[in-house]
C-alpha positions in Angstrom: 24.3 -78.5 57.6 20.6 -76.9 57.3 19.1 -77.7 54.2 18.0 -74.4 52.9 21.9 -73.0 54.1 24.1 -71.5 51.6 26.7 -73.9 51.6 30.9 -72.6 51.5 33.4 -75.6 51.2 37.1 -74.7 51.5 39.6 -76.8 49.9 42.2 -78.6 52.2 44.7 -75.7 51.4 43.1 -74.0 54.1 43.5 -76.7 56.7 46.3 -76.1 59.4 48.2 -79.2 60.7 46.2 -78.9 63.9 43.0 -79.5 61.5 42.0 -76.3 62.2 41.4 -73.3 59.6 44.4 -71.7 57.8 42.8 -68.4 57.0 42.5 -65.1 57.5 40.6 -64.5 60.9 38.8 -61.6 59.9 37.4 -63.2 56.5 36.6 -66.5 58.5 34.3 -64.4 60.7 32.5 -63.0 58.1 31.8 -66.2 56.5 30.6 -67.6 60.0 28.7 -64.3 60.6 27.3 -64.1 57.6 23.1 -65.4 58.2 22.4 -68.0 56.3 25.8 -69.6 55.5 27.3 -72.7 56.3 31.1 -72.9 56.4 32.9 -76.6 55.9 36.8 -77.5 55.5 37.3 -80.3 53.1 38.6 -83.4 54.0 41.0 -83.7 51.3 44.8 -83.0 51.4 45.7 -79.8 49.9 46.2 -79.5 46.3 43.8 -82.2 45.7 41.1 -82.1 42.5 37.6 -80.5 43.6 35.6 -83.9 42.9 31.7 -84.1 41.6 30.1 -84.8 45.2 31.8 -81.3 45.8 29.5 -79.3 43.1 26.5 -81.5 44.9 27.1 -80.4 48.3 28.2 -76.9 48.4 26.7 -73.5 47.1 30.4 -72.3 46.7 33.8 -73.6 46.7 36.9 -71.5 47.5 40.3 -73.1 46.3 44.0 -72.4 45.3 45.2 -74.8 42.9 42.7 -77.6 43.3 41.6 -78.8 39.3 38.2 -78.2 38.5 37.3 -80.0 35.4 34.4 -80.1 33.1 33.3 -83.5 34.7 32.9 -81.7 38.2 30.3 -78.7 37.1 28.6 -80.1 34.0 25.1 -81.2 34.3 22.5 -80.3 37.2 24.7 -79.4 40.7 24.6 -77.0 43.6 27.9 -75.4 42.7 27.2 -71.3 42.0 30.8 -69.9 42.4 34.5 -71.5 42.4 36.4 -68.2 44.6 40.3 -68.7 43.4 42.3 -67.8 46.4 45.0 -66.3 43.4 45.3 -64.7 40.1 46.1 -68.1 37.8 43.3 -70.1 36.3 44.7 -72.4 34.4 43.9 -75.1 36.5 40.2 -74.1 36.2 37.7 -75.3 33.2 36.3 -71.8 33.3 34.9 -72.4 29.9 33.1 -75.5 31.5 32.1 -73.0 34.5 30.3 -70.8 32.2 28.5 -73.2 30.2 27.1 -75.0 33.8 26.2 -71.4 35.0 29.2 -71.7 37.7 31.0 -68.2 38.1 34.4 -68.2 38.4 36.4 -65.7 40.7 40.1 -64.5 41.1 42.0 -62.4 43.6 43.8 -59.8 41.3 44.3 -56.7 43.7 45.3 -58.9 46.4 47.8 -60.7 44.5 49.5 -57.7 41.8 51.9 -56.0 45.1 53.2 -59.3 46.6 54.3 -60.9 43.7 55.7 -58.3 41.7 57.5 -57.3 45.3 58.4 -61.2 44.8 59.7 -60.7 41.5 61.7 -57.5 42.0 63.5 -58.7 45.4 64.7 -61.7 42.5 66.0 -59.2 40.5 68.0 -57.2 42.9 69.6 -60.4 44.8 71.2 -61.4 41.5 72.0 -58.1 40.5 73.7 -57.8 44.0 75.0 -61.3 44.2 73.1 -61.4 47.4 73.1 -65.6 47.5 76.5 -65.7 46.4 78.0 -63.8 48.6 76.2 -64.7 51.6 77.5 -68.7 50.6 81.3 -67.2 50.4 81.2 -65.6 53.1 80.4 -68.1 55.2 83.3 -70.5 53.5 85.8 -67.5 54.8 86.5 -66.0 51.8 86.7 -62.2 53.1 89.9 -61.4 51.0 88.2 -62.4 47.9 85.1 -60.4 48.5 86.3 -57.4 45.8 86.5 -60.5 42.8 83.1 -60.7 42.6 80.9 -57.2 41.4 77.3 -56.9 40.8 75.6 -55.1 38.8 73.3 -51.6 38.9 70.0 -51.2 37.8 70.6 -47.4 36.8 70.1 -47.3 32.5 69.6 -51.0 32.0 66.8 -52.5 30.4 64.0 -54.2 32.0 61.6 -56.4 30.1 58.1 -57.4 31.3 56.5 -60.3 29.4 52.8 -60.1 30.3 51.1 -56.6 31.1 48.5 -57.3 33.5 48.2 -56.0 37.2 51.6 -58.0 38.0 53.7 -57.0 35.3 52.1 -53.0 35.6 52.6 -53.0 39.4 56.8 -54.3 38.5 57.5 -51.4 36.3 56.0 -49.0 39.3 58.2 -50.9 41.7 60.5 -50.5 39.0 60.5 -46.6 38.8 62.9 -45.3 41.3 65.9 -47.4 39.6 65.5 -45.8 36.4 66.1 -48.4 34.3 64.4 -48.5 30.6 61.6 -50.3 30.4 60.1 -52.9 27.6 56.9 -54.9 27.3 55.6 -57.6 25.7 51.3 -58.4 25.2 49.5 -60.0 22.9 46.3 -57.6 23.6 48.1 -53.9 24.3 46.0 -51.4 26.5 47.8 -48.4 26.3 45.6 -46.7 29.1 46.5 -49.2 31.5 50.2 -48.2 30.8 49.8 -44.4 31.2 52.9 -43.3 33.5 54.8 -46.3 33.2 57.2 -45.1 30.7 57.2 -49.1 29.0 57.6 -49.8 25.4 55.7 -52.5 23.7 57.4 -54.6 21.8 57.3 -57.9 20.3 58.3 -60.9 22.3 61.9 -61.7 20.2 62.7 -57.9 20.3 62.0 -57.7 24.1 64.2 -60.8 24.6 67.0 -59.2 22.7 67.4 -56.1 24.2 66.5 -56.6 27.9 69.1 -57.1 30.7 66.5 -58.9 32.9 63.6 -60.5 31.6 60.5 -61.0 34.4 57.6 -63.4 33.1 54.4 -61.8 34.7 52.5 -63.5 31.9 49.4 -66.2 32.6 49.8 -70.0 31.5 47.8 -70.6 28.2 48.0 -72.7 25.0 50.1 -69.6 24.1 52.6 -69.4 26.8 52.9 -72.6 27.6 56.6 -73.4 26.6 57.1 -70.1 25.3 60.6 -69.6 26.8 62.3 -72.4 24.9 65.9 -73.2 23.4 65.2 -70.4 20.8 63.5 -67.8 22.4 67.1 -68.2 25.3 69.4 -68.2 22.7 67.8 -64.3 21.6 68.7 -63.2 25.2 72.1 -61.9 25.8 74.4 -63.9 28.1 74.5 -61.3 30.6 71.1 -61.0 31.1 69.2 -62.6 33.7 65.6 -64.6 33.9 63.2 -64.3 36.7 59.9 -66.0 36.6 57.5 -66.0 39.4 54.5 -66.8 37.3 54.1 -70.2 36.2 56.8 -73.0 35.5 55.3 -74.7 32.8 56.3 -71.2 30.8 59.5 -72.1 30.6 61.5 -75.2 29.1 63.8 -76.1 32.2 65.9 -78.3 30.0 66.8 -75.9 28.2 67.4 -73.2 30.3 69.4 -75.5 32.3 71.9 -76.0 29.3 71.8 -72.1 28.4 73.2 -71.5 31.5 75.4 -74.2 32.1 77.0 -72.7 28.9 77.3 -69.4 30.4 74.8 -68.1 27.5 72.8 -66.7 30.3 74.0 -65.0 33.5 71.3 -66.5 36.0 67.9 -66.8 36.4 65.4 -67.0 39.6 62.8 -68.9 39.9 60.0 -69.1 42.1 58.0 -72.1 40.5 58.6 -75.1 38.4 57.1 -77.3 35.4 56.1 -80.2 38.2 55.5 -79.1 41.6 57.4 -79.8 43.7 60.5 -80.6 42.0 61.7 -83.9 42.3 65.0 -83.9 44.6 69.0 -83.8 42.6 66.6 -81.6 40.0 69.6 -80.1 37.7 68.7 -76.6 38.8 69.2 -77.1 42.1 73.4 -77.6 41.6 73.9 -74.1 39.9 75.6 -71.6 42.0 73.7 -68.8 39.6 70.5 -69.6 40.2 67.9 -68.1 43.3 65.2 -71.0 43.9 61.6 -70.3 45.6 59.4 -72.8 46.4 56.1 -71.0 44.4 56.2 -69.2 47.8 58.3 -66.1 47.8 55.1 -63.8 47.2 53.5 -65.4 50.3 53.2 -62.5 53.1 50.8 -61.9 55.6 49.7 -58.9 53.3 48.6 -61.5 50.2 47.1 -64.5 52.6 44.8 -61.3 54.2 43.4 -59.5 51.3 43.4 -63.0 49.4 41.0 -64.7 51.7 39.0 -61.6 52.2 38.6 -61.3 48.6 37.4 -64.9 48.6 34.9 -64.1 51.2 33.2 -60.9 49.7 33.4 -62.8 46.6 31.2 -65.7 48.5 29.1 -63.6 50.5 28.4 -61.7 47.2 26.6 -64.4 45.7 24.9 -65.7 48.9 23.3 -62.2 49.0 22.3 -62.1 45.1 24.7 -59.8 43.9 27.3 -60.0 41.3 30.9 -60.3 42.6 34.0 -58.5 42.0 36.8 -59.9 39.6 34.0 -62.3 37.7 36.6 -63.9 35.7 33.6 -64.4 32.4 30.9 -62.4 33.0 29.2 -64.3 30.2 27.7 -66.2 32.5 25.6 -63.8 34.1 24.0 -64.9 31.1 23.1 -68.5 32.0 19.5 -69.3 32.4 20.3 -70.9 36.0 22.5 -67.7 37.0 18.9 -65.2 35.8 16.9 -67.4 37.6 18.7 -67.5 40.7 19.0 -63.7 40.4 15.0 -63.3 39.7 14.5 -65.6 43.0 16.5 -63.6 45.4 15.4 -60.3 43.7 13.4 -58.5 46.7 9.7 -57.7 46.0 9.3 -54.9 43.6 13.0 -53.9 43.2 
């Protein structure tokens, strides 16, 4: 690499088995494109921590769920921007980030239809049965194929824990079924909401009264665990849980014994307190229970606008300017992110 180049590493998520780039082709030509940049797929299996010779070598880093710790940005490095192919951060020292004069990036746009598309498809397969019946029908049981009704969505309640673009784009999805619609935040933004027809309510109350409870909610010293033993036993055992948001959410062991009790109907779930889940895991032997592997919301729609996002996001810096979907735009306060922006400034602008 040129030493004055504007260094992009991407993490080994992005690495095809051939060893090649798994990545939008469009977005990958604008990073090779772009003058002055320097593109490089890391070595590293995917999933793997962003290590400190990483913030040493590259201007940029773009990643999915690769840890970035204090320990990699703090002190003197390279490293201007970790891009987050995604939405979750939690995997991210962002507070570390800021104070190094790192900015941090998400995908929101690309991310809100996919996954709340995920997230309703969830809802109507176990409102329909759709697993169910598709596993007795193939056993031959046609004749018994009246024993076993769904459900409609038509006046039923529909609560959204989390009110962000995920859990706003779910209640438009939402709409056309006119169910009844409850939400739970901790910060409300009643603008955000305009047209939705959603109620806010507090988290127990939500629980109480919904039919199907979606988590669109982020993972945080607040959520983590937040769907435990008590917070099941306030739903009613008809109602159903879906949560394509973050595993760690929800306390497995207990939901596994809420519904092996039958004090809740069924649940889908698209990701998992450990990743992957070890094999015999208890979930996987209920009949009333859809399982994703934290891929359902993975189309060719989200991996497109995901890695473009990424790119502008890079490219953005390269060129000086301040990218979209800065996670903390404190840093934009940071002595080295000023003096940066002063050095690339063009005479007399």
């Amino acid at each position: 690499m040129a030493a004055g180049a504007f260094r992009v590493g991407l993490s080994g998520d992005f690495r095809a088995a051939d060893g090649g780039p798994l990545f939008d082709a469009l977005a990958w030509r604008w990073l090779h494109e772009a003058p002055g940049v320097e593109v490089a797929l890391l070595d590293r299996p995917a999933g793997a921590p962003v290590e400190r010779s990483d913030a040493e070598r590259f201007d940029a880093l773009v990643i999915k769920r690769n840890r970035v710790d204090a320990g990699v940005v703090d002190g003197p490095a390279r490293l201007r921007i970790v891009a987050r192919n995604g939405v979750g951060f939690d995997h991210v020292d962002v507070a570390a980030c800021t104070r190094a004069g790192v900015m941090v990036t998400l995908t929101p746009r690309a991310v809100a239809r996919p996954v709340a598309s995920a997230t309703f498809a969830l809802i109507l397969a176990l409102a329909h049965r759709i697993v169910e019946r598709d596993r007795r029908t193939r056993a031959g049981e046609w004749a018994r194929r009246l024993e076993y009704p769904g459900f409609g969505l038509t006046g039923r309640t529909l609560g959204v824990v989390g009110l962000g673009g995920i859990g706003c784009e779910l209640l438009r999805l939402a709409a056309p079924w006119q169910m009844r619609h409850l939400g739970a935040t901790p910060r409300p933004r009643p603008v955000r909401y305009a047209g939705l027809a959603v109620d806010i309510v507090p988290l127990d109350e939500l629980l109480a009264r919904s039919d199907f409870v979606a988590l669109c909610c982020p993972l945080n010293d607040s959520t983590r665990g937040m769907i435990d033993a008590r917070a099941l036993a306030r739903m009613p055992p008809h109602a159903v849980l879906v949560n394509a948001a973050r595993g760690e959410i929800v306390d497995e062991t207990a939901l596994v014994e809420a519904l092996r009790a039958g004090r809740l109907a069924g649940a889908g779930l698209d990701v998992y307190a450990h990743e992957p889940p070890p094999p015999g895991h208890p979930l996987f032997a209920l009949p009333n229970v859809i399982l994703g592997s934290h891929n359902l919301a993975i189309t060719d729609e989200l991996n497109a606008a995901a890695n473009r996002g990424v790119a502008r996001a890079v490219l953005d810096v390269a060129a000086g300017r301040v990218p979209e979907d800065l996670l903390d735009p404190a840093v934009l306060a940071h002595a080295r992110v000023r003096e940066r922006a002063a050095a690339e400034r063009p005479p007399g602008a």
